[in-house]
VOGU-3710 file (C-alpha; in Angstrom, 3 decimals, decimal comma):
1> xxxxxxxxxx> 13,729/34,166/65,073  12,542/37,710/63,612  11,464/37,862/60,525  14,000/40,876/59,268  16,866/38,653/60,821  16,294/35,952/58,546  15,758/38,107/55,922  19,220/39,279/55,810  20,877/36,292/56,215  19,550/35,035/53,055
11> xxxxxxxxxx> 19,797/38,480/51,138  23,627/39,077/52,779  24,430/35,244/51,041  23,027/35,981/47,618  24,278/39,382/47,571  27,552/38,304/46,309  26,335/36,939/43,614  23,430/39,505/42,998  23,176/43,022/42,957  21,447/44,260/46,202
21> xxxxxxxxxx> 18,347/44,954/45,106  18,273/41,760/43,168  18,721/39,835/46,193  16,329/41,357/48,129  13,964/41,070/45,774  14,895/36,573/45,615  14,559/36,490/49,463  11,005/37,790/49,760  10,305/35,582/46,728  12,205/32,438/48,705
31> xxxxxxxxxx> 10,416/33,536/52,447  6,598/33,800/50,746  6,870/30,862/48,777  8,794/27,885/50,715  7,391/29,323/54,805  4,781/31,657/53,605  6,422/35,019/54,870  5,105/38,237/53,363  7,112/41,115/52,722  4,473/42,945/55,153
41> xxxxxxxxxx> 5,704/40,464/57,967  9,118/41,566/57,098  8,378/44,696/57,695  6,999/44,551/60,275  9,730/42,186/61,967  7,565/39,815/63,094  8,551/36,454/64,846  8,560/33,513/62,364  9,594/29,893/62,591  12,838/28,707/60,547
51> xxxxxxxxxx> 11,970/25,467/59,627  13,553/24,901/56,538  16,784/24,730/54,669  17,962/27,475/52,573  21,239/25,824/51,450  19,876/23,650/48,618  18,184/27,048/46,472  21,055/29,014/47,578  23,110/26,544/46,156  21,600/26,153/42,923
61> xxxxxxx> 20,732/30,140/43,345  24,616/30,656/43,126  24,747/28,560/39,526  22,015/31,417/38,766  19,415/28,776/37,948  16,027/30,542/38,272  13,777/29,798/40,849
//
């Protein structure tokens, strides 16, 4: 999967409960810390590995607990 793909599926599901920039700003915090994606990688669209699941913090994301 590309990098910038996953990127906005995890900013497009927090976005309704955070402003835009907000959740942009929680998904390069989620990819960098739990698989160790940069924002540079991002950028860059690089292929990356999906090997984890998102749907336990997005879950507790939603009750706005903090990361």
């Amino acid at each position: 999967m590309k990098s910038r793909d996953l990127f906005n599926q995890l900013t497009l599901r927090l976005t309704s409960f955070y402003s835009q920039q907000e959740s942009e700003a929680l998904t390069y915090r989620l990819l960098d810390t739990f698989l160790g994606i940069k924002r540079k990688e991002v950028i860059l669209n690089e292929e990356v590995e999906e090997n984890f699941d998102f749907e336990p913090i997005i879950s507790r994301l939603h009750q706005k607990e903090p990361i």
